[in-house]
C-alpha positions as CSV (number, residue, x, y, z in Angstrom):
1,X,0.0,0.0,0.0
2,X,1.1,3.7,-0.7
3,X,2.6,5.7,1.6
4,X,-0.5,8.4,1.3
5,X,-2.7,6.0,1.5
6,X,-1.2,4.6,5.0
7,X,-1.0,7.9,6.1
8,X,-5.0,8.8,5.1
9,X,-5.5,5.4,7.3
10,X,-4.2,6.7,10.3
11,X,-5.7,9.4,10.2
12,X,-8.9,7.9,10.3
13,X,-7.6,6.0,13.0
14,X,-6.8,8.9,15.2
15,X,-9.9,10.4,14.0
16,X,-12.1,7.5,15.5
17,X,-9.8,6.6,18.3
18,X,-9.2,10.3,19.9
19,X,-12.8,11.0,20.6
20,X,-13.7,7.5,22.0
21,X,-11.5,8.4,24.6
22,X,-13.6,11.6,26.5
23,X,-16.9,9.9,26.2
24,X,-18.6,8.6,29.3
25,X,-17.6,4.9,28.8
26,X,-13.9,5.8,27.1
27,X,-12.5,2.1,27.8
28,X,-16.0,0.5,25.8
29,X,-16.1,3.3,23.7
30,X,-12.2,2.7,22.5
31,X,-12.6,-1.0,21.9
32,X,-15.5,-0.7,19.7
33,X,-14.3,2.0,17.5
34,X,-11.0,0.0,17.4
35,X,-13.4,-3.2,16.5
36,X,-15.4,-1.0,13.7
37,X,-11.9,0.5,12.3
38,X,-10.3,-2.9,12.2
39,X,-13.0,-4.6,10.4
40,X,-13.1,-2.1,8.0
41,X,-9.2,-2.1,7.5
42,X,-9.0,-5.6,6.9
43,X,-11.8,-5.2,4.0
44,X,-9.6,-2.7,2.7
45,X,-6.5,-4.6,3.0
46,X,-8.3,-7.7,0.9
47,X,-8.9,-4.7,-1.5
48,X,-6.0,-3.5,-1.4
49,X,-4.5,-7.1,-2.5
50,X,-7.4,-7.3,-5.4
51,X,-5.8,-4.0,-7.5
52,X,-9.1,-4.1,-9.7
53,X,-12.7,-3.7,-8.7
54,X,-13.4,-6.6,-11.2
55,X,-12.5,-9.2,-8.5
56,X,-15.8,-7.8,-6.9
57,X,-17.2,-10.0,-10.1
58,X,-17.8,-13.3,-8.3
59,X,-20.6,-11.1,-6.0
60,X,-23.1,-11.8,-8.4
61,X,-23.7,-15.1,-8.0
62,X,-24.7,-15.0,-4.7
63,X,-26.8,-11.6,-5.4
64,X,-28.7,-14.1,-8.0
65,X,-29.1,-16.8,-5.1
66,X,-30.0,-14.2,-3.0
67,X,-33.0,-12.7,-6.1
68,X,-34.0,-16.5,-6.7
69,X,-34.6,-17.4,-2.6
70,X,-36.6,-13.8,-2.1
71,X,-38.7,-14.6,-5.2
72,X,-39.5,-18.6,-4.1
73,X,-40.1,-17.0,-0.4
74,X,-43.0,-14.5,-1.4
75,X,-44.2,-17.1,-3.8
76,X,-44.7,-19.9,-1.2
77,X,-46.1,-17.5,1.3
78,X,-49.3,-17.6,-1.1
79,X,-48.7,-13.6,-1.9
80,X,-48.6,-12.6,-5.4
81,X,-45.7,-10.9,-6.8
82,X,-47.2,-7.3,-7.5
83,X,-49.3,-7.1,-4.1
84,X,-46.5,-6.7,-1.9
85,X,-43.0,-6.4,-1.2
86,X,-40.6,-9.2,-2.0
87,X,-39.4,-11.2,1.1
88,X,-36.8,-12.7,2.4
89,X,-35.7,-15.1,5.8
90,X,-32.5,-13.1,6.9
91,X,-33.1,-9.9,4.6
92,X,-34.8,-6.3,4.6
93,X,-36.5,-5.4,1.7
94,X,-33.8,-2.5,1.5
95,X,-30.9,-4.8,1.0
96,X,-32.8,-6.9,-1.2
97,X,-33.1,-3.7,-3.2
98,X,-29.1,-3.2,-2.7
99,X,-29.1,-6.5,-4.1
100,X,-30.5,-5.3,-7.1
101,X,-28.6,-2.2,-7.7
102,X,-25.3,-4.2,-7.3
103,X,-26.5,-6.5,-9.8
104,X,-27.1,-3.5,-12.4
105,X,-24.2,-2.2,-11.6
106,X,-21.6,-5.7,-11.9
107,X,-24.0,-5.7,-15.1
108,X,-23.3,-2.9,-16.7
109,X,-19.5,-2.5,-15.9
110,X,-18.2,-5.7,-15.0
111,X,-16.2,-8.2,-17.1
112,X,-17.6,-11.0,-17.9
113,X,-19.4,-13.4,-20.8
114,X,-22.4,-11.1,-22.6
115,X,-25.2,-14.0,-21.4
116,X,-24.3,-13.6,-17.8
117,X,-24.4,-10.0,-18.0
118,X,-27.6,-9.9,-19.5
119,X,-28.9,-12.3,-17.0
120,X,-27.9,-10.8,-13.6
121,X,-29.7,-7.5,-15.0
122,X,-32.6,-8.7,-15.5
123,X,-32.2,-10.1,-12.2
124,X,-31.1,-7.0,-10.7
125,X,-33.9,-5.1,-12.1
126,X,-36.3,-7.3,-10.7
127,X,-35.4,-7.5,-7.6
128,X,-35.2,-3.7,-7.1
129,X,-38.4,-3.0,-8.5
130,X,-40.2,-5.8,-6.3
131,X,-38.2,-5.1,-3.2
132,X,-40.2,-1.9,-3.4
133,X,-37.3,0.7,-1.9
134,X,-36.3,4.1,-3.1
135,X,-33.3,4.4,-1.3
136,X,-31.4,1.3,-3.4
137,X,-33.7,2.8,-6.6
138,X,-31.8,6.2,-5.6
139,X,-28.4,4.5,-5.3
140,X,-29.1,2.2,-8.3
141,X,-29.1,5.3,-10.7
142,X,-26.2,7.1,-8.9
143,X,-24.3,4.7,-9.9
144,X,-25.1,4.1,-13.2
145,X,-24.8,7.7,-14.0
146,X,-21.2,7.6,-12.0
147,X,-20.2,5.0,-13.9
148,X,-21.5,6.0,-17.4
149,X,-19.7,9.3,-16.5
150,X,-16.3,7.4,-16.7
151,X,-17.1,4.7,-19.2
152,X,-19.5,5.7,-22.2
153,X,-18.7,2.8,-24.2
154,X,-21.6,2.1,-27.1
155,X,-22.0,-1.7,-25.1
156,X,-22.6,0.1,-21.8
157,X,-24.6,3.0,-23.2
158,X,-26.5,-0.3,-24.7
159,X,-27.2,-2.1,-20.9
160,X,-27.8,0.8,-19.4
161,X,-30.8,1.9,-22.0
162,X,-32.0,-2.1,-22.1
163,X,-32.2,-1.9,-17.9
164,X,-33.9,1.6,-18.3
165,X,-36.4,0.4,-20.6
166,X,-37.2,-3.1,-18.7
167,X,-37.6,-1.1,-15.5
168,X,-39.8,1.4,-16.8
169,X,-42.3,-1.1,-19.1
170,X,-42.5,-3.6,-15.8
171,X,-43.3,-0.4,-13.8
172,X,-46.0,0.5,-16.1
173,X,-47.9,-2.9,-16.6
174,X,-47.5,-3.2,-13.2
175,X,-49.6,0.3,-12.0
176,X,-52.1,-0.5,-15.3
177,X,-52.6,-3.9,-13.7
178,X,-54.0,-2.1,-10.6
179,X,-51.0,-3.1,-8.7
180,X,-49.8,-0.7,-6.1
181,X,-46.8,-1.7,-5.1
182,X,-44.4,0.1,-7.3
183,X,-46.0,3.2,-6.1
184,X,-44.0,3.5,-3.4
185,X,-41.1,4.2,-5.2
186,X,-42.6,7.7,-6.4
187,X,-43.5,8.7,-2.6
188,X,-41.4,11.6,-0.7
189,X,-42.3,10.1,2.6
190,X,-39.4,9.6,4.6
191,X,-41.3,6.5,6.2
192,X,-40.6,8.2,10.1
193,X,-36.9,8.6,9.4
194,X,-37.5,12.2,10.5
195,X,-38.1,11.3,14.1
196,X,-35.4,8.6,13.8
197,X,-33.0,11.8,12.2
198,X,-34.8,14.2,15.4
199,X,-33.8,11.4,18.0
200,X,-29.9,11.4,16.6
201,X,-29.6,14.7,16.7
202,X,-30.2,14.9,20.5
203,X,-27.7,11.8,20.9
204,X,-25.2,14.4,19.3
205,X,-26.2,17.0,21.7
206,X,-25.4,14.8,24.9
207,X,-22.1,14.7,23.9
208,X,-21.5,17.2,21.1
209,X,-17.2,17.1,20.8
210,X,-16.8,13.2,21.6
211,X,-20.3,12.1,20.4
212,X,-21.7,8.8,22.2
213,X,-19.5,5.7,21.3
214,X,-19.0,3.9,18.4
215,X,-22.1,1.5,18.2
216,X,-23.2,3.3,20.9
217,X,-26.2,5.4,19.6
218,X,-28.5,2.6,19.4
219,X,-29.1,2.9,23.2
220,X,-30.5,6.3,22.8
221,X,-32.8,5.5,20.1
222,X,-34.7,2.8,21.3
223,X,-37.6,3.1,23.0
224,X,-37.4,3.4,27.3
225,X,-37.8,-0.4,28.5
226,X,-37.2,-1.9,25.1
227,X,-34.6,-5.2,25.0
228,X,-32.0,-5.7,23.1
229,X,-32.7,-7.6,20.0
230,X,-30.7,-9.5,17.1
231,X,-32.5,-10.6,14.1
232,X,-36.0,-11.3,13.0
233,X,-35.7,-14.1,11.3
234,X,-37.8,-17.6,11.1
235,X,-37.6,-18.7,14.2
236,X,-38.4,-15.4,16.2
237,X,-36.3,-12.8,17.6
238,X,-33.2,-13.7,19.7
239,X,-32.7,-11.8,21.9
240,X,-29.3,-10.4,22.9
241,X,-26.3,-12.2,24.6
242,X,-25.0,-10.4,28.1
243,X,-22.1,-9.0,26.9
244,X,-23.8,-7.1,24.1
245,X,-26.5,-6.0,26.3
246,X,-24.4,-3.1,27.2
247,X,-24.4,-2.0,24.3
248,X,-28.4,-1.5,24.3
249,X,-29.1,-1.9,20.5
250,X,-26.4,-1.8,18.7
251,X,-28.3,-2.2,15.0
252,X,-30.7,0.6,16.1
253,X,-29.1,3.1,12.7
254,X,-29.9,6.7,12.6
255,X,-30.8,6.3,9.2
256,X,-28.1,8.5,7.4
257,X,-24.7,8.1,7.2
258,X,-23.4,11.3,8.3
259,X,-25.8,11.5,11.5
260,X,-24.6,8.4,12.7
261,X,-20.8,9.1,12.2
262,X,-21.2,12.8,13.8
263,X,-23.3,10.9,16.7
264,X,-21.1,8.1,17.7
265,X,-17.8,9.9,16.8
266,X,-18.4,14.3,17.1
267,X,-17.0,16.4,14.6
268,X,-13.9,14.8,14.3
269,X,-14.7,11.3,13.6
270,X,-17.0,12.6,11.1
271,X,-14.4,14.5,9.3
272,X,-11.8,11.7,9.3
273,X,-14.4,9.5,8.1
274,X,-15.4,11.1,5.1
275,X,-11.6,12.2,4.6
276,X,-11.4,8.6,3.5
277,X,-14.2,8.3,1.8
278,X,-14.1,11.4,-0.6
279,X,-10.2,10.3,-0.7
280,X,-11.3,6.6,-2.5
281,X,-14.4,8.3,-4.7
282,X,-11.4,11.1,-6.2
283,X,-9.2,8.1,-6.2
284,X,-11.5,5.8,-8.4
285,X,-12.5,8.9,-10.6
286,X,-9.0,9.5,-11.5
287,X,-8.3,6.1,-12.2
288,X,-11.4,5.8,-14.6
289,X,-12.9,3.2,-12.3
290,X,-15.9,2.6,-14.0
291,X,-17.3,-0.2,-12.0
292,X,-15.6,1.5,-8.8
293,X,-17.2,4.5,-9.1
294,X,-20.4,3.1,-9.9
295,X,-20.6,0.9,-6.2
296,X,-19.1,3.6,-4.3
297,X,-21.4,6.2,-5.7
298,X,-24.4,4.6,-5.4
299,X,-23.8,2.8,-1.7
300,X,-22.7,6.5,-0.5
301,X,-26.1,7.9,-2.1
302,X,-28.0,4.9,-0.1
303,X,-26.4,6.3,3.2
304,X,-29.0,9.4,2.7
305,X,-31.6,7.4,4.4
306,X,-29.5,4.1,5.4
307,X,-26.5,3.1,7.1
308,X,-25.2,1.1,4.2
309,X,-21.1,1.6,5.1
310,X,-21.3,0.6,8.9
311,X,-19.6,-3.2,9.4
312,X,-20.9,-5.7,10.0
313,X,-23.6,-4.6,7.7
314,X,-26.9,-6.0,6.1
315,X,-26.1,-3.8,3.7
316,X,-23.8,-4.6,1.7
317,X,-21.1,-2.2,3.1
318,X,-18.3,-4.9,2.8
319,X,-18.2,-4.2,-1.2
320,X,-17.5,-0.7,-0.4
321,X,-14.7,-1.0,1.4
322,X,-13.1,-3.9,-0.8
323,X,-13.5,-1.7,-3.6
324,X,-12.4,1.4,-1.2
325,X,-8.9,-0.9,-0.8
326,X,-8.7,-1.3,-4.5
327,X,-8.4,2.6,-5.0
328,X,-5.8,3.0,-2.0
329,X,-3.7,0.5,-3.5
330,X,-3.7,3.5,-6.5
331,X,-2.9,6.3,-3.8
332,X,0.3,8.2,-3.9
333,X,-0.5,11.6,-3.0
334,X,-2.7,13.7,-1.0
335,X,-4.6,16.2,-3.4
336,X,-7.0,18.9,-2.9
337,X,-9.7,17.0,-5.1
338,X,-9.6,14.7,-2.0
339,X,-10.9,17.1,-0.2
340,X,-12.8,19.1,-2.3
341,X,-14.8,15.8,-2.6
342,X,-15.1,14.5,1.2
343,X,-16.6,18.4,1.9
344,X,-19.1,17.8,-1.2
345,X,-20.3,14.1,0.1
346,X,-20.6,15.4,3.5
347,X,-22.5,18.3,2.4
348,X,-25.3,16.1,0.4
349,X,-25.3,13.3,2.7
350,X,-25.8,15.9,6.0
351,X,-29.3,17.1,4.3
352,X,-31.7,16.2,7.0
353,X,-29.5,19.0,9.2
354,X,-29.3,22.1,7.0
355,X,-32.5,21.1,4.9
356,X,-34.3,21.1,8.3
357,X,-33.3,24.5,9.0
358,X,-32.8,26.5,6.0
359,X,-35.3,24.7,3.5
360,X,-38.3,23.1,5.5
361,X,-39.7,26.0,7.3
362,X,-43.2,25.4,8.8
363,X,-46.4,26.0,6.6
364,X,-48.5,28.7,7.8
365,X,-51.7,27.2,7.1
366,X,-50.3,24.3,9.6
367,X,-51.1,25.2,13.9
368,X,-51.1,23.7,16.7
369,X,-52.0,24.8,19.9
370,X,-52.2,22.6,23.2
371,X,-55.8,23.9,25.2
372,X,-55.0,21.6,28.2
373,X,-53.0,18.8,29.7
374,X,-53.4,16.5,32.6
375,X,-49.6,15.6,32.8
376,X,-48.8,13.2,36.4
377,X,-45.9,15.2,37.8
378,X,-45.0,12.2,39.9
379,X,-45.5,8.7,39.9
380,X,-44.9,5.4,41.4
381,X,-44.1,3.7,38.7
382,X,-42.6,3.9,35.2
383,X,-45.3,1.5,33.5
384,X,-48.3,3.1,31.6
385,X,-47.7,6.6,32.3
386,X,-50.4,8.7,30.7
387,X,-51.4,12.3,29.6
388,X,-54.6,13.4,28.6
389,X,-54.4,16.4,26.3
390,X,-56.3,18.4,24.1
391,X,-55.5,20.3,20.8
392,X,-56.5,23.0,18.7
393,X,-55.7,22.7,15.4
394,X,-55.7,23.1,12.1
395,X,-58.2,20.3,10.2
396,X,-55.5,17.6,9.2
397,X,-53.4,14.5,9.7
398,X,-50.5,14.6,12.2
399,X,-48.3,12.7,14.5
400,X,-48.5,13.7,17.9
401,X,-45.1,11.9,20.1
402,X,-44.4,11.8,23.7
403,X,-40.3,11.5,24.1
404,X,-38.5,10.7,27.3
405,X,-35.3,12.7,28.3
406,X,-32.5,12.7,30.0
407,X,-29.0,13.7,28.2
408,X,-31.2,12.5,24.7
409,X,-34.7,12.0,24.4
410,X,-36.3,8.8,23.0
411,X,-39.8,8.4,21.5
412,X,-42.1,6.8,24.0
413,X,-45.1,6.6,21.9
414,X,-46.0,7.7,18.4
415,X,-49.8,8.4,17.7
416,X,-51.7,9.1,14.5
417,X,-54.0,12.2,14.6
418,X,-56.5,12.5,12.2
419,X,-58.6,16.1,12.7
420,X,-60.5,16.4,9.3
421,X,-63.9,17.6,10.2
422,X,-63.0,18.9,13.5
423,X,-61.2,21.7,15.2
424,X,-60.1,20.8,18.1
425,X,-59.3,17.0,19.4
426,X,-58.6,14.9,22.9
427,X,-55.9,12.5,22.8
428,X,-54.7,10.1,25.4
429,X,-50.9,9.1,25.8
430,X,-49.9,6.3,27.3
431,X,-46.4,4.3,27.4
432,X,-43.6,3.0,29.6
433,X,-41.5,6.0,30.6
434,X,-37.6,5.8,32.1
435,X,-37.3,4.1,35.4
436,X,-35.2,7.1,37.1
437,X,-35.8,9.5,39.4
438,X,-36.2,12.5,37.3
439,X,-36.3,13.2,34.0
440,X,-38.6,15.0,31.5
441,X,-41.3,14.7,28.8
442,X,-41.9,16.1,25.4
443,X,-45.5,16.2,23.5
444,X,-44.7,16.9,20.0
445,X,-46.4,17.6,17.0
446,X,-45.3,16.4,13.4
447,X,-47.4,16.5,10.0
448,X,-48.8,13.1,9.4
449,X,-46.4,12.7,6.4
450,X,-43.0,12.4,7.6
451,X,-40.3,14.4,5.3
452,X,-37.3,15.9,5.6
453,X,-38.0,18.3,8.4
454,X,-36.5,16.9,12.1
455,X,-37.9,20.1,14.0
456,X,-41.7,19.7,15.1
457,X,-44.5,21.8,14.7
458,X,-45.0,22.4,18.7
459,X,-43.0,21.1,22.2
460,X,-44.7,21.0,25.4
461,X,-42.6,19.8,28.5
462,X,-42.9,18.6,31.5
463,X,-40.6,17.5,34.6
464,X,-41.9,13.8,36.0
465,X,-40.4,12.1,39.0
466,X,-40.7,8.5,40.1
467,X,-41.0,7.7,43.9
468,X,-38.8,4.9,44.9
């Protein structure tokens, strides 16, 4: 490996290590970011020892195992194709769509026979179309456009209009077949990742210059009394060894890359992380990476509303960082490009913070006034707490969430308001609070449709004690 490229390594290192040290658990806190770093650096060493991003190749037959399991799972279940998402034992429908786009993308500028290339496109398109997510839809065309950016070749150009073409004639008999599954992929709901992105952004402010710990933030997004959990998979969900319970949950993701970096790591892990990254996408443009570019471009644009680069991942985030070693192994110098690029990924991939507050103001046909609340400012228990309030408000759909806090606040309870017809509205809130001493409550108010915007519409607060 390259000097330079050892040297933007360390960095990271440092970058990770350093603030893991002046968080509240420094010892924990230091193993696990030396337990993510490590995991990643050995990917990137394999990388390293690949020197082309056409090793990655041999990926695809397991993607197509993966396509051909998810399709006979939703057909045995009894549901038909078109009705709902595709399924799968061990995977989301959002790395089944990653599934997809990696198949498209191995397609289009792998090397390998014509046949197979055909055939794991198909595949690819299939399976992100039926998977049903926009985020892998999002990263699939990132990186085809990356990678047609660097390689415009007439065979390419070819694939690329053949997988536009399938995708957008199985999209349309699907919606004239009354199907409504495909649908989803034109909807701008953020599907509650604004609360999720709201929730991070008070982890961050608990500890704003170290952040919380590397795998750490899951304990202050899930919910007060919730157990740590594994995997849904056939046989249930297992619950968490002892030694991880610690941890709280550790796959609880903030949904966005650069929230969860700035959370667990503060301004400095952030910036050495993405140091590296914007490093390896200058790296693999240089080089005219075409297949490079293509995976890192489109699994960086699925960090806007995934966590698609934290390892271990279901997400596919062990290709980045393979292909990531195959453009260090190209490294020999520092430029400014490197990081002219990490500031312009950071920016796009930080939207939920300055789109929030610059972009997303609140509409002012939207109000929401609290009349009354009957708020127990002590209690003898944490179980079943409730609040009886009563709104004023504009005729509409919202969300109305209670929140627990203590350094971070955690949702509690998420209701759906519906006031169409009426003007004003009594709502009861009930859930299991913290079981400390002290600690306050939040009523907030969201539009119905969750979207970019983390700040509510209204906050009402309230101190509650618990008597021992």
């Amino acid at each position: 490996m390259p000097r330079a490229a050892q040297g933007l390594l360390a960095g990271y290192l440092i970058s990770q290590q350093l603030p893991a040290l002046f968080t509240d658990t420094p010892l924990q806190a230091s193993l696990t970011a030396l337990l993510r770093t490590l995991l990643i650096m050995g990917l990137i060493g394999l990388g390293v020892s690949w020197q082309r991003s056409e090793r990655l190749m041999p990926l695809s037959l397991g993607l197509v195992i993966v396509t051909v399991t998810a399709v006979l799972m939703t057909v045995l279940s009894g549901v038909p194709l078109l009705s709902s998402r595709l399924a799968h034992p061990y995977m989301t429908s959002i790395t089944l769509g990653l599934a997809g786009a990696l198949c498209i993308w191995l397609a289009l500028f792998g090397q390998t026979h014509r046949l197979w290339r055909i055939f794991i496109g198909f595949a690819g398109v299939s399976v992100l179309l039926l998977s049903a997510s926009r985020g892998p839809l999002l990263a699939a065309v990132v990186g085809i456009a990356a990678g047609l950016l660097v390689q415009s070749s007439r065979r390419v150009l070819l694939g690329a209009g053949s997988i536009t073409l399938l995708a957008g004639s199985l999209t349309t008999i699907s919606l004239r077949e009354g199907n409504s599954l495909l649908t989803r992929l034109v909807q701008s709901d953020t599907n509650g990742r604004d609360l999720v992105w709201s929730s991070t952004l008070s982890a961050y402010q608990s500890s704003p210059l170290s952040g919380v710990g590397t795998y750490f933030l899951g304990r202050h997004l899930q919910a007060p009394g919730a157990s740590c959990e594994l995997w849904t998979g056939p046989s249930g969900t297992p619950t968490c060894p002892e030694w991880l319970q610690s941890l709280g949950s550790p796959w609880l993701i903030a949904h966005n890359g650069a929230l969860q970096q700035l959370a667990e790591t503060g301004p400095l892990g952030l910036m050495g992380f993405f140091m590296l990254v914007g490093s390896v996408v200058f790296t693999a443009w240089k080089s005219k990476d075409a297949l490079g570019v293509s995976v890192l471009a489109g699994l960086l644009a699925a960090t806007l509303t995934d966590n698609t680069l934290i390892v271990p991942s279901p997400f596919f985030a062990e290709a980045f960082w393979l292909i990531a070693g195959v453009q260090l192994s190209r490294l020999t110098e520092i430029k400014v490009g490197h990081g002219v690029t990490a500031v312009a990924a950071l920016i796009v991939l930080a939207f939920p913070i300055w789109v929030s507050s610059v972009l997303s103001k609140p509409k002012a046909t939207v109000s929401g006034q609290l009349q009354f609340i009957q708020s127990p400012g002590q209690v003898g228990s944490a179980q079943n707490y409730t609040v009886y309030s009563g709104w004023l408000l504009t005729p509409g759909k919202y969300r109305l969430v209670m929140r627990s806090c203590l350094k971070s606040c955690a949702p509690v309870q998420v209701m759906s308001v519906d006031t169409r017809g009426q003007d004003t509205i009594n709502l009861e809130s009930r859930g299991t609070i913290r079981n400390v001493p002290v600690q306050t409550l939040q009523l907030q108010l969201y539009p119905a449709e969750a979207g970019t915007r983390v700040l509510p519409l209204t906050t009402h607060e309230w101190t509650v004690r618990i008597k021992p």
